[in-house]
N, C-alpha and C positions, 0 to 999 in steps of 0.2 A: 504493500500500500504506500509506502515511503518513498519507497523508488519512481512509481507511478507518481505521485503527487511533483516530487523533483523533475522527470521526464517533461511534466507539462508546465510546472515554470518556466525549461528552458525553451519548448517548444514557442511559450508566450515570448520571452524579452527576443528571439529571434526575430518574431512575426515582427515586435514591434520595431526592433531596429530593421525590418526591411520596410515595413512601412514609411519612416523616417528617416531617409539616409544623410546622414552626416559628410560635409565635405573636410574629410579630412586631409588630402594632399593640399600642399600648397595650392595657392591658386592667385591668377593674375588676371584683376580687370580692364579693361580700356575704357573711356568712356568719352565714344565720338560716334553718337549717333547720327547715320549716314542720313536722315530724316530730318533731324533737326525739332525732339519730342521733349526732350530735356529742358527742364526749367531751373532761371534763375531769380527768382522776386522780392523786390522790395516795397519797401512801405515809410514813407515819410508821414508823422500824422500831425499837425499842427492846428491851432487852435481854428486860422482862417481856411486853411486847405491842408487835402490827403491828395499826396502825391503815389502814387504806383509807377513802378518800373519793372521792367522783362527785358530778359535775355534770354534765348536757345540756342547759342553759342557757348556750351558749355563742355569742354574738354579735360581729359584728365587718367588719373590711372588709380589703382588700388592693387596693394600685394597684400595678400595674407596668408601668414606664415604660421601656420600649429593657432593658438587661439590669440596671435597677436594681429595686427593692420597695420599701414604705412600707405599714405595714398598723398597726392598732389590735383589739387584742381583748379583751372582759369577760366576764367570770362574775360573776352576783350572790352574796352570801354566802349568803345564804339558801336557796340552790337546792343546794347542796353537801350530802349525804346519807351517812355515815357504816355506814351499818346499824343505829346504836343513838338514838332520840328523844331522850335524855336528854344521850346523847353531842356531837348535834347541839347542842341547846340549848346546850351549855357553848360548844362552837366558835364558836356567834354572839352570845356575849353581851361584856361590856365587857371581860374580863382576856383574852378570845384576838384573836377577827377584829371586832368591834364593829361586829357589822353595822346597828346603828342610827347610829350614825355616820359608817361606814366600807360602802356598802352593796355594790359593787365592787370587783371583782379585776382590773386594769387591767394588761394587756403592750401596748407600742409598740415600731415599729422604725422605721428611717425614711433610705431611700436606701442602702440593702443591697445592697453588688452581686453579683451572681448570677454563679457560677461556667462558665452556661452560660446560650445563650436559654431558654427554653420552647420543648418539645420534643413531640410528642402522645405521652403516653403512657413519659415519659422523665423519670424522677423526679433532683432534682437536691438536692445535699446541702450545704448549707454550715455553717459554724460560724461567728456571727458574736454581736452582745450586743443588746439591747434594755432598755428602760426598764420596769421594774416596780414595780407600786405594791400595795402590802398595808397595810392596818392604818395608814394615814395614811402610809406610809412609801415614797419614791420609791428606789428605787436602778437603777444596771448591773449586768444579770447576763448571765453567756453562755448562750448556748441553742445545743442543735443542732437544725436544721430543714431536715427533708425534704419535698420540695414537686413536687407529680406537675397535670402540666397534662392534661387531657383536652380535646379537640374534641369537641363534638355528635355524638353518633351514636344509632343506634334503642337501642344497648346502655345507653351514658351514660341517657338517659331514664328510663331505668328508676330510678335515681336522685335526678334533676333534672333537669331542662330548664335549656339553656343550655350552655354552655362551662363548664367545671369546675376546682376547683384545690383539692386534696386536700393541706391543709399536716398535717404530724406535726411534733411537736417534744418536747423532752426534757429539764430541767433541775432542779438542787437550787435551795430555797431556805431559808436559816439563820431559824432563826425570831428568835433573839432582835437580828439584826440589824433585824427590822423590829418591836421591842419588844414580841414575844410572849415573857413570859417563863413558865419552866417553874419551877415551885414543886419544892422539895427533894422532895416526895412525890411528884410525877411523873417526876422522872429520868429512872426505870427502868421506866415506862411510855409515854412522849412520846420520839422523839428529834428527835433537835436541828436537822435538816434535812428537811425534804420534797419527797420525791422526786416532778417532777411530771411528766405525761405527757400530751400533749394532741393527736388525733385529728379533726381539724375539715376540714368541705366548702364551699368556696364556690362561687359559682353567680354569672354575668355575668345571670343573668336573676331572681334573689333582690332584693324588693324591699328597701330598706334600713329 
């Protein structure tokens, strides 16, 4: 009776780990979606006006090694879209993002360890900080990022071809600590943080 009861524990935790395969080999994302489905959003909220911005120019890589991460991501300044032409042009010229000199929006993270392996289909959430660069300016910020591993399937393809890895993440960033400053007549139209929200897909088979 003992033996039987054991036999079918193990019969269970197999089912379950084939139910739920674990990505345990290394694995290496790209993320250049040939589509251009990838989001980068922000949000200026200010007492006279909310400003929104978008970008789908969003490129990048992620390695993950045993239950650690290391990834790099950009946006060019100039892909970033506002709703208003005029609007834009201010955002890219030398008193905000200076995108002639400053032509990327640069997040690094680097040996993040993950709360869990990679799981199919098993999204995992950590809070940890990464290195951001704006406007010439490097700082640490914290980010929360939720990060969903996919295996190949007919359904994934639909997609992208390859193994997948669907990072979301979420964070403010203070403008005038990276010497965006808001003139007294923008106060109450500019606020002073933006709130940024980023939606991105990588792909083991996305060439870099």
């Amino acid at each position: 009776m003992f033996r039987s009861v054991l036999m079918l524990a193990a019969a269970l935790s197999l089912s379950a780990s084939a139910a739920e395969p674990t990505a345990t080999a290394d694995k290496h994302f790209v993320f250049r979606d040939p589509n251009s489905r990838d989001t980068v959003m922000f949000v200026l909220d200010a007492p006279l006006e909310v400003i929104n911005g978008l970008s789908n120019q969003v490129t990048g890589r992620v390695d993950v090694k045993g239950q650690k991460a290391s990834g790099r991501f950009q946006v060019p300044v100039k892909s970033i879209k506002t709703g208003n032409e005029t609007r834009d042009g201010h955002l890219q010229n030398d008193r905000w993002l200076d995108a002639a000199k400053h032509p990327d929006i640069v997040f690094e993270f680097k040996d993040v360890a993950l709360p869990a392996p990679l799981a199919n289909a098993k999204p995992v959430v950590l809070k940890t900080k990464g290195t951001f660069t704006l406007h010439g300016v490097t700082r640490e910020e914290p980010v929360e990022v939720t990060a969903t591993y996919l295996q190949e399937t007919a359904e994934t393809k639909n997609r992208a071809a390859g193994e997948l890895l669907r990072v979301r993440a979420k964070f403010q960033i203070p403008l005038e600590a990276y010497g965006i400053q808001r003139t007294e007549a923008l106060l109450l139209k500019v606020g002073e943080r933006a709130e940024v929200t980023v939606d991105a897909w990588g792909s083991t088979q996305f060439k870099p």
